[in-house]
DRENPA-3360 file (N, C-alpha, C; in nm, 2 decimals, always signed):
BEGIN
1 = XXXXXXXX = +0.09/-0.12/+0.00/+0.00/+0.00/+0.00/+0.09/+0.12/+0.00 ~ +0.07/+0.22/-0.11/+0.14/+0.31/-0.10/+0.09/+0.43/+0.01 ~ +0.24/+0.51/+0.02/+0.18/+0.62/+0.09/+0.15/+0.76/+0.01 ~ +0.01/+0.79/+0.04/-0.03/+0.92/-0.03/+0.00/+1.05/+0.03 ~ +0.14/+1.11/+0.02/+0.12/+1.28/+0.09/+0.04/+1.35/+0.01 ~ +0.06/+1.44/+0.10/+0.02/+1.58/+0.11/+0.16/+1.68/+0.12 ~ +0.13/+1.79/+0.07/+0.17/+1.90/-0.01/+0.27/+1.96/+0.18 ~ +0.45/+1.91/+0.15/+0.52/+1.97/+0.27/+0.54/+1.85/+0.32;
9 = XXXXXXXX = +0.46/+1.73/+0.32/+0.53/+1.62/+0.39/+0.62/+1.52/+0.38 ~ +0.72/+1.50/+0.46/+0.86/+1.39/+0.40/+0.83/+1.27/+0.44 ~ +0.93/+1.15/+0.38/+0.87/+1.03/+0.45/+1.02/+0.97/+0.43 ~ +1.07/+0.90/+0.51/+1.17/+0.83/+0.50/+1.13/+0.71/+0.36 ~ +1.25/+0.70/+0.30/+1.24/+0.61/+0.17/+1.35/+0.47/+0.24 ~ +1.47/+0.52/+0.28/+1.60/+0.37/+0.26/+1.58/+0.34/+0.39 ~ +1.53/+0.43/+0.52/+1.57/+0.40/+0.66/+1.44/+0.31/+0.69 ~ +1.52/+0.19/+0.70/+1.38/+0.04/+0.76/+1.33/-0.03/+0.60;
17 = XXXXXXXX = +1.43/+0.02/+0.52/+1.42/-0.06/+0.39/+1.58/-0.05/+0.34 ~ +1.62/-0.11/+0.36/+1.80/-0.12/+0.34/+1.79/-0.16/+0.20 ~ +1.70/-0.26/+0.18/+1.71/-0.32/+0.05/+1.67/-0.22/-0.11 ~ +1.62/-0.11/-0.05/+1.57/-0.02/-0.18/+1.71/-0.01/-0.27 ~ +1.70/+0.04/-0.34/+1.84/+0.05/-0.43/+1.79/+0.14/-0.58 ~ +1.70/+0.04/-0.62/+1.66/+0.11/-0.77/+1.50/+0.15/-0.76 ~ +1.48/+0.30/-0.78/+1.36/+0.35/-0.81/+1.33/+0.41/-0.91 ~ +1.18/+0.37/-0.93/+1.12/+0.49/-1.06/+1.06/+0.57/-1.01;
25 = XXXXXXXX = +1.05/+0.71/-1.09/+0.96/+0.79/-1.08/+0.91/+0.85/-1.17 ~ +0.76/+0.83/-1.14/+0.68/+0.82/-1.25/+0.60/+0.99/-1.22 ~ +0.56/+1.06/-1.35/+0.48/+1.14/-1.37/+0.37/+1.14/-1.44 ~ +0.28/+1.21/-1.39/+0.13/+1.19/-1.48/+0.07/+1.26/-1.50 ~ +0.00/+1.37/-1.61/-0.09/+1.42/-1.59/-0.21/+1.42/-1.65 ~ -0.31/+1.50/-1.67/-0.44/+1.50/-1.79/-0.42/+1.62/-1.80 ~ -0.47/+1.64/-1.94/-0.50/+1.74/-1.99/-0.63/+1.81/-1.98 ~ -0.71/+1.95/-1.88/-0.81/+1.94/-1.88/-0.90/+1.99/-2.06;
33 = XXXXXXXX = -1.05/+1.99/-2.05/-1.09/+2.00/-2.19/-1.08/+2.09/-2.24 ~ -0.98/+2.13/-2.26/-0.95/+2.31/-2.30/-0.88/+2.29/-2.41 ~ -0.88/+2.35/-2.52/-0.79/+2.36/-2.64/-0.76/+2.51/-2.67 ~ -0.61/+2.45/-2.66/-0.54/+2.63/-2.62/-0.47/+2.66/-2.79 ~ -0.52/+2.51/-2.92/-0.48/+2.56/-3.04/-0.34/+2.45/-3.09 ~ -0.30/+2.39/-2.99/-0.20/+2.30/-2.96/-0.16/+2.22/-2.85 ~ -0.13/+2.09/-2.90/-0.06/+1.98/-2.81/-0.01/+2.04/-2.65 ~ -0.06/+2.01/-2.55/+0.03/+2.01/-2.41/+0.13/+1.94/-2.46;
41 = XXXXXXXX = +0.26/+1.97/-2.38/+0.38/+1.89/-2.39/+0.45/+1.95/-2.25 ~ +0.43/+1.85/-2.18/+0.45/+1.87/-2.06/+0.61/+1.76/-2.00 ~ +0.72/+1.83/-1.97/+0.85/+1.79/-1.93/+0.90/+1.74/-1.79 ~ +0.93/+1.61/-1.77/+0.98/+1.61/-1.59/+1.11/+1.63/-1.65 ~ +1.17/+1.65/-1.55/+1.33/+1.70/-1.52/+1.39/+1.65/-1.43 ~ +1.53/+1.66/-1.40/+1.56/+1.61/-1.25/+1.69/+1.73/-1.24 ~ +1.68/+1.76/-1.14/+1.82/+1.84/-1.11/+1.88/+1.79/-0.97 ~ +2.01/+1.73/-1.02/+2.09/+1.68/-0.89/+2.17/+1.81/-0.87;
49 = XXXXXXXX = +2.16/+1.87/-0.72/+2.17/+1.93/-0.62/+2.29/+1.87/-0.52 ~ +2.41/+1.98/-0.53/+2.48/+1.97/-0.41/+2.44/+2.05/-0.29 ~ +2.52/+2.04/-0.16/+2.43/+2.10/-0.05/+2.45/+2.25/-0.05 ~ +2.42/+2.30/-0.15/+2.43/+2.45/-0.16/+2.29/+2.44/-0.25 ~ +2.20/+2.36/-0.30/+2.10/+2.39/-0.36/+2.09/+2.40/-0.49 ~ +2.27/+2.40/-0.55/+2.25/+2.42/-0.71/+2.32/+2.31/-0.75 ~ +2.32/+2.30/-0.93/+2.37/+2.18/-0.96/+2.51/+2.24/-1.02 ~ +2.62/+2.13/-0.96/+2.77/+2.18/-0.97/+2.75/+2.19/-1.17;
57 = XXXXXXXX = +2.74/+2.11/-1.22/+2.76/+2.16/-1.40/+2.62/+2.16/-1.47 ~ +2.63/+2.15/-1.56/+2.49/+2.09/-1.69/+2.49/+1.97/-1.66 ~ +2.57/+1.88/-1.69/+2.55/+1.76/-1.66/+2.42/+1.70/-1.56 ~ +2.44/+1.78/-1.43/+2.38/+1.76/-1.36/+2.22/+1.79/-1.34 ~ +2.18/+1.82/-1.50/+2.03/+1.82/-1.46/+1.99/+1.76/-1.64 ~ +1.90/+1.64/-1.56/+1.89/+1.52/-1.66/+1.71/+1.59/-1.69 ~ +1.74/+1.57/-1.84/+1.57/+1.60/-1.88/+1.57/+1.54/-2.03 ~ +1.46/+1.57/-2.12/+1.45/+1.57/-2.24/+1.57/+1.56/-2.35;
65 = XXXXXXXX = +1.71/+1.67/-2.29/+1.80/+1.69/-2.40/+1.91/+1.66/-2.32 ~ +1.90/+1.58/-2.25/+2.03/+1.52/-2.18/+2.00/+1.37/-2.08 ~ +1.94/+1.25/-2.13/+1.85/+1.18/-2.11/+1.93/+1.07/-1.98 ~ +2.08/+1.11/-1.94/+2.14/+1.05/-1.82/+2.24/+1.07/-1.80 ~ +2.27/+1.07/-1.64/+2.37/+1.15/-1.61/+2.50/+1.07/-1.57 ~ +2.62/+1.12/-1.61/+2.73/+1.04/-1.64/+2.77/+0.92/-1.50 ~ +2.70/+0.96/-1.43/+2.76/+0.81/-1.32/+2.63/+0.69/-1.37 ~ +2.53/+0.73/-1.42/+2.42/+0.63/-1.48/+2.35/+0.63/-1.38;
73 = XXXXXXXX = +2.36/+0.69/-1.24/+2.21/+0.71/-1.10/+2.11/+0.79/-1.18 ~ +2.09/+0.85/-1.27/+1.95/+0.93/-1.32/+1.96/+0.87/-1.43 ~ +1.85/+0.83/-1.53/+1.85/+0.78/-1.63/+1.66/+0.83/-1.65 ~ +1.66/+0.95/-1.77/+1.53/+1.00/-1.80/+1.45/+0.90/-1.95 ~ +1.33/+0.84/-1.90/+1.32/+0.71/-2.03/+1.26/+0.81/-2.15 ~ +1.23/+0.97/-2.15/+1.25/+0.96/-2.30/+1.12/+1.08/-2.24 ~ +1.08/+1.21/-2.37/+0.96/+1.29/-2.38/+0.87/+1.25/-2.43 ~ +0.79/+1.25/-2.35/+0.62/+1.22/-2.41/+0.58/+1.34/-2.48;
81 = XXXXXXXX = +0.53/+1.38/-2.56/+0.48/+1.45/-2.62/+0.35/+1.50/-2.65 ~ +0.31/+1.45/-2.59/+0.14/+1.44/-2.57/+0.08/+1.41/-2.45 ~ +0.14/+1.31/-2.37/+0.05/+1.29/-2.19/-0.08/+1.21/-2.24 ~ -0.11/+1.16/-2.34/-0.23/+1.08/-2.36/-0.20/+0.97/-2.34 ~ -0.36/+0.91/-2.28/-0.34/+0.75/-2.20/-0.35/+0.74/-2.07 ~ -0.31/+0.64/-2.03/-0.32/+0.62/-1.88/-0.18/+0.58/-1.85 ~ -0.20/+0.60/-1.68/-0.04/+0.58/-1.62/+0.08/+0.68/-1.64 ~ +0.18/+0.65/-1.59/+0.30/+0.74/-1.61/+0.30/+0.83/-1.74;
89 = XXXXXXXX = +0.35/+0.95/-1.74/+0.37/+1.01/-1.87/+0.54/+1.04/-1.91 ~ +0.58/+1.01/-1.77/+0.72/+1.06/-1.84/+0.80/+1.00/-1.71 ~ +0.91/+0.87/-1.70/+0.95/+0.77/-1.60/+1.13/+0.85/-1.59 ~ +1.21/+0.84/-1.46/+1.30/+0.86/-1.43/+1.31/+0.78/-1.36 ~ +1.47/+0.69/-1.38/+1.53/+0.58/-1.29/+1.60/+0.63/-1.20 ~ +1.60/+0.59/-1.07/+1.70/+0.61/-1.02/+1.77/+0.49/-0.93 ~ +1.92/+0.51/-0.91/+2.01/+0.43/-0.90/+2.04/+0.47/-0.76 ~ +1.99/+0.44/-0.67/+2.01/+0.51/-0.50/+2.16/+0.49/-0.50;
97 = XXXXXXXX = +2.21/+0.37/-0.49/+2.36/+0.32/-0.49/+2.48/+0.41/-0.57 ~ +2.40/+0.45/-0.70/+2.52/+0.55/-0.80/+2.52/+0.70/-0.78 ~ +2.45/+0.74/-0.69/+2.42/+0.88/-0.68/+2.55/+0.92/-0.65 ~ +2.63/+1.02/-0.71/+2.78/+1.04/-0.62/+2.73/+1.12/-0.49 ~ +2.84/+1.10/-0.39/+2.86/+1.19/-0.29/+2.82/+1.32/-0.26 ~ +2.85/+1.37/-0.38/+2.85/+1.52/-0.41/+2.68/+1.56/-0.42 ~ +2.64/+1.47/-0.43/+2.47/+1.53/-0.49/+2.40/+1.47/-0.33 ~ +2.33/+1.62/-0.28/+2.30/+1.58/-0.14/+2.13/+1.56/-0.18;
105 = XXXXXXXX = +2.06/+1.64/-0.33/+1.95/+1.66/-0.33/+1.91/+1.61/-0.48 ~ +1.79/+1.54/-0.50/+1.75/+1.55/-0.67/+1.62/+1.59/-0.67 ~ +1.58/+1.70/-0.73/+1.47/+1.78/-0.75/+1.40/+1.74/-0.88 ~ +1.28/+1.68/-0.89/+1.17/+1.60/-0.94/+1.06/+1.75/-1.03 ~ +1.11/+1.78/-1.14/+1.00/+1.90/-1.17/+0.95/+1.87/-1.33 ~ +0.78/+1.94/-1.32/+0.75/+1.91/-1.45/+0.73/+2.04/-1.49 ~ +0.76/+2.09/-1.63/+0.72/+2.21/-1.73/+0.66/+2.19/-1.87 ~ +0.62/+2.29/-1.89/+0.55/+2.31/-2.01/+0.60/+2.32/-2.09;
113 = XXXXXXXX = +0.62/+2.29/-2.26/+0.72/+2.31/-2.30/+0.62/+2.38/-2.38 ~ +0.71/+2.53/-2.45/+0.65/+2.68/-2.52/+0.56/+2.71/-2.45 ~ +0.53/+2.75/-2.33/+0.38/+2.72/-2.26/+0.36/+2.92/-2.30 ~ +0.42/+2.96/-2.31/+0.43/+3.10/-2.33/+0.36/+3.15/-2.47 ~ +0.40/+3.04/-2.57/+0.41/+3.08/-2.69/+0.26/+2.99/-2.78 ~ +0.25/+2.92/-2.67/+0.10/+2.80/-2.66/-0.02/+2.84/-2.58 ~ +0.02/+2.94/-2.48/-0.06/+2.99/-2.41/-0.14/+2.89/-2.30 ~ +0.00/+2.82/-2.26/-0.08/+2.73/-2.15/-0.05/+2.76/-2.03;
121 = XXXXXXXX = -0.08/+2.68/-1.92/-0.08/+2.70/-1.79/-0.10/+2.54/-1.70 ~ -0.08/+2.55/-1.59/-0.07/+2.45/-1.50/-0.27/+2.45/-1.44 ~ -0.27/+2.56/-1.48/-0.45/+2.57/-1.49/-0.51/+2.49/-1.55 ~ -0.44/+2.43/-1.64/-0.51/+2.37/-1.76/-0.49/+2.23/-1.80 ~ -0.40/+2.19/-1.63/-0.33/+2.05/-1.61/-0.44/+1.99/-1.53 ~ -0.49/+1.86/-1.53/-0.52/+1.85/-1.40/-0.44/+1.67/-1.37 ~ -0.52/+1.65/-1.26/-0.46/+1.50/-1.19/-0.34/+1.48/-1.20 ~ -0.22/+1.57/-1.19/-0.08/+1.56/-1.18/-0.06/+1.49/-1.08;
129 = XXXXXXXX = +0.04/+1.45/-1.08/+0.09/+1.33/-0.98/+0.25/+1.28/-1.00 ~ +0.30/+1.28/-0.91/+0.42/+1.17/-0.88/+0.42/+1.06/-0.77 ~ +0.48/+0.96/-0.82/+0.48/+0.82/-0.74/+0.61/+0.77/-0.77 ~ +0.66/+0.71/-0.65/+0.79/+0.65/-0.67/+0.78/+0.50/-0.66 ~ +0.82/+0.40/-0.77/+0.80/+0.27/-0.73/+0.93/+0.20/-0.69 ~ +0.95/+0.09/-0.62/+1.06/-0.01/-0.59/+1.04/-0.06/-0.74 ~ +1.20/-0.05/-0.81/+1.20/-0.08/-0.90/+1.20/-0.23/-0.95 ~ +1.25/-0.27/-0.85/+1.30/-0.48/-0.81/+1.20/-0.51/-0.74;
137 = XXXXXXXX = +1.10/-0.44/-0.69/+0.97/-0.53/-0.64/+0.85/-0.48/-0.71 ~ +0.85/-0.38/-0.80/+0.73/-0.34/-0.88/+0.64/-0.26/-0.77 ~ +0.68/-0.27/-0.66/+0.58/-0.22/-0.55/+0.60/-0.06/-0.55 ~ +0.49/-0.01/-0.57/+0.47/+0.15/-0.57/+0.49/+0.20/-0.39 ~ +0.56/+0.27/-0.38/+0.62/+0.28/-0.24/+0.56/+0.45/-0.22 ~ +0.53/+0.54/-0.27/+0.51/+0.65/-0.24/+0.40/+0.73/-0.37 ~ +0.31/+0.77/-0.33/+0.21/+0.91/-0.41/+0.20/+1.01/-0.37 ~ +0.17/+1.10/-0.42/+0.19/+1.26/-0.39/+0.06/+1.30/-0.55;
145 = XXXXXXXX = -0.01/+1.32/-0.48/-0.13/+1.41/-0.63/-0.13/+1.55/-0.59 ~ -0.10/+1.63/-0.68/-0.10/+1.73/-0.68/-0.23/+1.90/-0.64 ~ -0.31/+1.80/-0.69/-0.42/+1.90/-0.63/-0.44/+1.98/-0.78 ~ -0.53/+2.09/-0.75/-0.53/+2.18/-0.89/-0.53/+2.35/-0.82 ~ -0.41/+2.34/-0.75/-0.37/+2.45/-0.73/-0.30/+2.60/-0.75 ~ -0.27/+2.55/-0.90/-0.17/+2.62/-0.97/-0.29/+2.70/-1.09 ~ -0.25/+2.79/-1.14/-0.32/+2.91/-1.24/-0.22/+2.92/-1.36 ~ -0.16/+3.01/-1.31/-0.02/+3.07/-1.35/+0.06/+3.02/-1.44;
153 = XXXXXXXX = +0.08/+2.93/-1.32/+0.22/+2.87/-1.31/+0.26/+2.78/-1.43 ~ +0.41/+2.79/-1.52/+0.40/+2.70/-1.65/+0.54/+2.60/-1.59 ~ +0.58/+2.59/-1.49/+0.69/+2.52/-1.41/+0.65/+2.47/-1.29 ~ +0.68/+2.35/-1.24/+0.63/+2.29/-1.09/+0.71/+2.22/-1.02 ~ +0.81/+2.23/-0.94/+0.91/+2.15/-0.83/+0.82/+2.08/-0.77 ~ +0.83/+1.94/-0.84/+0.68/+1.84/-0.78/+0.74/+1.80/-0.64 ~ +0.84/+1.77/-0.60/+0.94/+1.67/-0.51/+1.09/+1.68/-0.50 ~ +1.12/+1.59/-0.39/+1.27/+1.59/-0.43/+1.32/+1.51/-0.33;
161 = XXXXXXXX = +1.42/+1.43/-0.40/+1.50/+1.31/-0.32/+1.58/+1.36/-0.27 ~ +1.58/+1.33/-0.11/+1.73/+1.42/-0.06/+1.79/+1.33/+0.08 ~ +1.95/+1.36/+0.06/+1.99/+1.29/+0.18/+1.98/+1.34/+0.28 ~ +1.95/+1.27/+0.39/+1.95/+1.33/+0.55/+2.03/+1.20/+0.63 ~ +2.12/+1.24/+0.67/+2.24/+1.15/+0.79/+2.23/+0.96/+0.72 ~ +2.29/+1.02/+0.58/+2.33/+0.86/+0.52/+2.18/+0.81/+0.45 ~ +2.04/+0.84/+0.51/+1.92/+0.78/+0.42/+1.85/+0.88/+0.33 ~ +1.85/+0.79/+0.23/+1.69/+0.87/+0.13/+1.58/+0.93/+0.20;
169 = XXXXXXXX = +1.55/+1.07/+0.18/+1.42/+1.09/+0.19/+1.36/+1.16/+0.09 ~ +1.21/+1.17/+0.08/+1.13/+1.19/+0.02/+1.04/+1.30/+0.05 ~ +1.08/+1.42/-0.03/+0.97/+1.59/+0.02/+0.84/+1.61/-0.08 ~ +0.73/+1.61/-0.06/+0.63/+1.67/-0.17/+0.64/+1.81/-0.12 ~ +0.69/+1.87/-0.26/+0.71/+1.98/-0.25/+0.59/+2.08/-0.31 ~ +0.56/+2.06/-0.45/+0.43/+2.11/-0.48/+0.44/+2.27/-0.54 ~ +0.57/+2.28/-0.55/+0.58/+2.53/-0.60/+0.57/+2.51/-0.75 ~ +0.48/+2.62/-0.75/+0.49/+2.62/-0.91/+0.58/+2.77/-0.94;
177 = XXXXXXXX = +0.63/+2.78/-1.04/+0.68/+2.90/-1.10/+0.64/+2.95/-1.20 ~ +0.64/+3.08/-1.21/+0.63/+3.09/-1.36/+0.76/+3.11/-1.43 ~ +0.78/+3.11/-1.55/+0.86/+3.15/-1.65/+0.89/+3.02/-1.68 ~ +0.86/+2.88/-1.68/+0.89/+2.77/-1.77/+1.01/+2.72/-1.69 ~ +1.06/+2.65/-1.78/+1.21/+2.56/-1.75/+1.31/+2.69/-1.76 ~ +1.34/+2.74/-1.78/+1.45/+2.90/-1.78/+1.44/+2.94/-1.62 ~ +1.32/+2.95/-1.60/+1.28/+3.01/-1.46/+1.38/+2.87/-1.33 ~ +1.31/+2.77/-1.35/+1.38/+2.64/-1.29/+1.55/+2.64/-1.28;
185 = XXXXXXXX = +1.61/+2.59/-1.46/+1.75/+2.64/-1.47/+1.75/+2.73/-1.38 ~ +1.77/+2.84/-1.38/+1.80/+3.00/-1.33/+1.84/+2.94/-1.17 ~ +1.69/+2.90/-1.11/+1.66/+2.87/-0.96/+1.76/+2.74/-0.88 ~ +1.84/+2.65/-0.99/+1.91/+2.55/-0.98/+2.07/+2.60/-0.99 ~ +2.03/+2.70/-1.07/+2.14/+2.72/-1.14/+2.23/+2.70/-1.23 ~ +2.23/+2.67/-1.35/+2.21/+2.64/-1.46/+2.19/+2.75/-1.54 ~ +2.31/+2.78/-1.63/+2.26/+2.92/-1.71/+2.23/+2.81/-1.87 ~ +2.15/+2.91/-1.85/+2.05/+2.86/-1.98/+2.08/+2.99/-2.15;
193 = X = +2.07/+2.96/-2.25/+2.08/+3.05/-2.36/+1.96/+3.13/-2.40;
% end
């Protein structure tokens, strides 16, 4: 039985499960019945975070155009371009064991892609969600649904994997931003063109 947070709450992931190792994380959303003229195309990301909050190079934030990160602990399975269907829309592996040292945090976010130029919004998302499954037991270990709280916002820091004294934990974090993935980069740090 998974656990369903709520918006601010952590949960331990590795402490009282030694055995975790490989996880997925899955994203999902619907599209509500609005036609803004063009396809949603909605992006998870991951940005691994040293304990300063930002990510030491490029390298370090795995998305659509950089699909894994050179120790092979983030591996992004690829952009959906559409979000139609059921279940996951866009899966990220993670390798608990290959995370280096250096990365104390991995921040879980989904954006809009042209949402500016498409005239979309997080308004116009609904049933977003992240879940993390045990990847060697198939067992879904963690949910977090997002609610339909956002207007604005074309960027969303859904979560984020972070160390605390040697174990995994697990934040639903839930902020939306505006200004897209630029806005995110920028906040990670990551200079973008």
């Amino acid at each position: 039985m998974p656990i369903n947070l709520s918006k601010g709450q952590k949960v331990d992931l590795t402490k009282g499960n030694a055995s975790l190792k490989h996880i997925m994380v899955g994203l999902g959303w619907d599209v509500n019945a609005f036609d803004s003229g063009s396809d949603f195309d909605l992006d998870a990301s991951a940005f691994m975070c040293g304990a300063n909050g930002k990510c030491p190079t490029e390298k370090e934030f795995v998305f659509y155009g950089n699909l894994e990160h050179p120790s092979g602990a983030v591996k992004h399975q690829g952009d959906n371009l559409t979000g139609e269907g059921d279940g996951d829309d866009e899966q990220i592996f993670v390798d608990l064991k290959a995370i280096p040292e250096s990365v104390d945090k991995i921040a879980f976010t989904v954006t809009i892609y042209e949402a500016q130029e498409r005239r979309q919004n997080f308004g116009q998302v609904s049933n977003a969600y992240i879940r993390i499954v045990d990847e060697d037991t198939n067992q879904e270990l963690i949910r977090y649904d997002l609610g339909e709280d956002f207007s604005i916002e074309t960027a969303i820091v859904v979560g984020e994997l972070y160390r605390h004294n040697g174990e995994w934990k697990f934040n639903a974090i839930g902020s939306g931003f505006q200004g897209g993935l630029a806005a995110l980069c920028g906040h990670y740090g990551i200079q973008v063109a």
